[in-house]
N, C-alpha and C positions, 0 to 999 in steps of 0.2 A: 867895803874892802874885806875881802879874806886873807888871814894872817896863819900861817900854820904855828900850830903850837909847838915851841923850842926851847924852852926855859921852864923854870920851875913859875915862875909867876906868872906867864900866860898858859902852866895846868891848872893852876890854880883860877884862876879866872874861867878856864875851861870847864872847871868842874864846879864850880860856882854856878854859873849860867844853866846850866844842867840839872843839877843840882839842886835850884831854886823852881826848875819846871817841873821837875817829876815832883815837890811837894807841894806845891800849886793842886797838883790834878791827882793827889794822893797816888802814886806811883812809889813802888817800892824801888830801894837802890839797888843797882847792879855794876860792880865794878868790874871792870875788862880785867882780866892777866894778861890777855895778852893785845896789841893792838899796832897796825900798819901804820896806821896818821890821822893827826887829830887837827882840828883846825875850826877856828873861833871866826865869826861873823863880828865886824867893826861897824860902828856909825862913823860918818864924819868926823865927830867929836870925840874919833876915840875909845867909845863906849864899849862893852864886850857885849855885841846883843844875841846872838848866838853860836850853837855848837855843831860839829857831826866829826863823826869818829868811823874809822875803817880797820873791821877785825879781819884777819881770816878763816877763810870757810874750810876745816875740816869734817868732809860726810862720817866719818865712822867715829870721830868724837867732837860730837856737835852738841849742845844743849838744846841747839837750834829744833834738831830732826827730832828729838823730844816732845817736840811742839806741834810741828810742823811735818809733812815730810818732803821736806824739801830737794831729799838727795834724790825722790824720785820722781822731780817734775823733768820732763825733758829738756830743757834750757840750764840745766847743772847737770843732770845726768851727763852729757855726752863731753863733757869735757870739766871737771870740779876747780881745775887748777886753775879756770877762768874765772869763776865765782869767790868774790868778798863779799862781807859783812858789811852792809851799814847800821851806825845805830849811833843815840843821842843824838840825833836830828831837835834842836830844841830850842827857840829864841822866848827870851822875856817876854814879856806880856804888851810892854811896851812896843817892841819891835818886833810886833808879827805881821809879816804882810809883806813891807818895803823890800824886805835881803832875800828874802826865798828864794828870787832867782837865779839874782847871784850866790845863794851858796847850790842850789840845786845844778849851775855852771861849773863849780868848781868839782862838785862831781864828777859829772862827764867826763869833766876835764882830769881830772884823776881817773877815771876807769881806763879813759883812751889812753894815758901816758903810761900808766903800767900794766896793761893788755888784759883789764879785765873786760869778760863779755857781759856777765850778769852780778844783780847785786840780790841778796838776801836778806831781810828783813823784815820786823815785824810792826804794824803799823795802827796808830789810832784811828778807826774810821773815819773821823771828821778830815783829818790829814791824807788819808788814803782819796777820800771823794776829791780832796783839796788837785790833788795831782793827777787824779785820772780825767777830773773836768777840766777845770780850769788851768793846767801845764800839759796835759795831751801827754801826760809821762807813759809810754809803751812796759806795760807791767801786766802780770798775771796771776792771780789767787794760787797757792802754793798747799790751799785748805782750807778749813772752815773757818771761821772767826770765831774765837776763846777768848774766853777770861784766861788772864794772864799778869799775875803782879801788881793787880789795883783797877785794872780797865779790862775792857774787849779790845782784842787784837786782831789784824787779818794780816794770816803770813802771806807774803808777796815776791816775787821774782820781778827782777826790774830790768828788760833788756837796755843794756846801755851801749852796747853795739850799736844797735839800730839809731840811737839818738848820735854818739858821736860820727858814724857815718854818711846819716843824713841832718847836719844840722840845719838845714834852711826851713827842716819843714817844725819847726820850736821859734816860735818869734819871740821868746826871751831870753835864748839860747844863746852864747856870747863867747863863746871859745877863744875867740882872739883876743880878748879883752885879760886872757887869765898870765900870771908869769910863769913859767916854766918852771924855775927853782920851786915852787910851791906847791908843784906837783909829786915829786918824789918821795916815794914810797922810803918806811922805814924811821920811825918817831925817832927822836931823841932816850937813850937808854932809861932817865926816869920816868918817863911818859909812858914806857908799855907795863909799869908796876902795876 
């Protein structure tokens, strides 16, 4: 189940789960100021098993294009205001594998409900191979792959377009299955601290 985060103790749980991944894989911490919506990966029983978080993509102050240059791949270029951030994509160690798709669902499923075309982000290789083989996720190198804050990274453009409008061809792609209230843009006011 995905639950968006609403409350001070599902950020906190939020930031936990995250939190406990990036010092797993020695990753240094990076706290959002600013942030669209956040939302936590449930088990059956409850459990918080993981994260992803939705920033905004500003091109001209981006920390991002510091990295990356993402403002001049063509799929942000030609229109920015379509382009967000993903980022703390992150499940426990325990629950990696099972929710992927479903949080990778809720994506979609947030890009299409608030008109985003592409996502931005910057990605563990292992994770990166993860999606490009095995979810057929429609994404393209944005640049080289860096060190960056404890690992190697490859900045990446995610067309999410292409996946919310043709969903049949993602056979674990699940759009119906998502609630609508869960998709709306815009955290709760202590959420984007």
């Amino acid at each position: 189940m995905i639950r968006k985060v609403q409350n001070e103790m599902e950020a906190a749980l939020f930031n936990f789960v995250w939190m406990t991944v990036w010092r797993e894989k020695n990753f240094e911490f990076e706290f959002s100021s600013h942030c669209l919506s956040r939302y936590l990966s449930v088990t059956p029983n409850g459990e918080a098993a993981g994260t992803a978080e939705f920033k905004p993509y500003f091109p001209e102050d981006n920390r991002l294009d510091r990295i990356a240059p993402f403002s001049l791949h063509p799929w942000v270029a030609q229109d920015p205001a379509k382009v967000a951030e993903i980022d703390k994509i992150a499940f426990l160690k325990e629950h990696r594998g099972p929710y992927l798709a479903e949080l990778l669902t809720l994506i979609v499923g947030y890009c299409r409900a608030n008109g985003y075309h592409y996502l931005v982000s910057l990605l563990e290789p292992v994770f990166y191979r993860a999606l490009r083989i095995t979810f057929k996720v429609p994404m393209d190198k944005a640049g080289k792959p860096q060190y960056y804050k404890g690992d190697t990274v490859i900045p990446v453009v995610f067309d999410m377009k292409a996946m919310y409008e043709h969903p049949g061809d993602y056979d674990w792609l699940r759009l119906d299955d998502l609630d609508p209230a869960e998709l709306t843009e815009r955290a709760h006011p202590i959420l984007s601290r």
